[in-house]
C-alpha positions in Angstrom: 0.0 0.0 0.0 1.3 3.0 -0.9 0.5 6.3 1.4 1.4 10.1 0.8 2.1 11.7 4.4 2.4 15.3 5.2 6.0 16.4 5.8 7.6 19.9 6.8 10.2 22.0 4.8 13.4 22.5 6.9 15.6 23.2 4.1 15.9 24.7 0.3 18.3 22.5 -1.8 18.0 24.1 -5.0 14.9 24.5 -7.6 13.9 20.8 -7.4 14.8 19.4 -4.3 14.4 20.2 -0.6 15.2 18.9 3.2 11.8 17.5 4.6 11.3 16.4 8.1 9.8 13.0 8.5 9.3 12.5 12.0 12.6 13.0 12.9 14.2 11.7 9.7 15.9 14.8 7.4 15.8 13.1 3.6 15.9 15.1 0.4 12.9 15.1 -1.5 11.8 16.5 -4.8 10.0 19.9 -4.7 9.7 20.3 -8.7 5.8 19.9 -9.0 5.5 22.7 -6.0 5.9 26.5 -6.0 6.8 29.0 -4.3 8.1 26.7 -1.0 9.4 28.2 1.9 11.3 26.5 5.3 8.4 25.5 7.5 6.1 24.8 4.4 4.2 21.6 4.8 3.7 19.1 1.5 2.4 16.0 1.2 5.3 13.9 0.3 4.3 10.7 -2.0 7.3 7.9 -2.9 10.1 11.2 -2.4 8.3 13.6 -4.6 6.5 16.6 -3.1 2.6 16.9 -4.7 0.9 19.5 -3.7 1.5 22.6 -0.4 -0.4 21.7 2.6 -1.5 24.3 5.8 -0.4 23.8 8.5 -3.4 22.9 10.1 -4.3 20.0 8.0 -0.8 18.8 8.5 -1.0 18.9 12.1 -4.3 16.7 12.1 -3.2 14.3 9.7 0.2 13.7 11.7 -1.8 13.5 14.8 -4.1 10.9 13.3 -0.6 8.6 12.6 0.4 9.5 16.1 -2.9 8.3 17.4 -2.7 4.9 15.3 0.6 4.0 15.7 -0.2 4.3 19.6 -3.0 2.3 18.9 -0.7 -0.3 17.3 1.7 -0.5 20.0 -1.1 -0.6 22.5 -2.1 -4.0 20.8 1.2 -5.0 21.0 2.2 -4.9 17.2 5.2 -2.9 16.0 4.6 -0.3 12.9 6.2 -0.4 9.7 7.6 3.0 8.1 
């Protein structure tokens, strides 16, 4: 299954590629199909390529959603996958 996840901007490469945090993890991704990104900018990040600008308020429910279900998962005793 393959899942797009909202990720922030911590860094400006160069016109196609940025920094992204992914919970902790700093990975380059590519930026070309989104303009006008800033540092702090949230995207929604699909196999390493950036597909659209998300607010900051959607990203925050969405990552606090996964938060919710991978405590969900370890509560049942089952380890999550990235």
């Amino acid at each position: 299954m393959c899942l797009a996840v909202p990720v922030r901007i911590d860094a400006l490469v160069d016109d196609q590629t940025a920094t992204a945090n992914l919970g902790g993890i700093r990975k380059n991704i590519n930026i070309a199909l989104v303009d006008d990104l800033q540092v702090g900018d949230y995207v929604i990040l699909h196999v390493g390529v950036a597909l659209k600008k998300l607010d900051q308020e959607e990203a925050d429910k969405t990552l606090a959603l996964f938060g919710e279900l991978e405590a969900l998962e370890h509560a049942q005793g089952h380890e999550s996958t990235p």
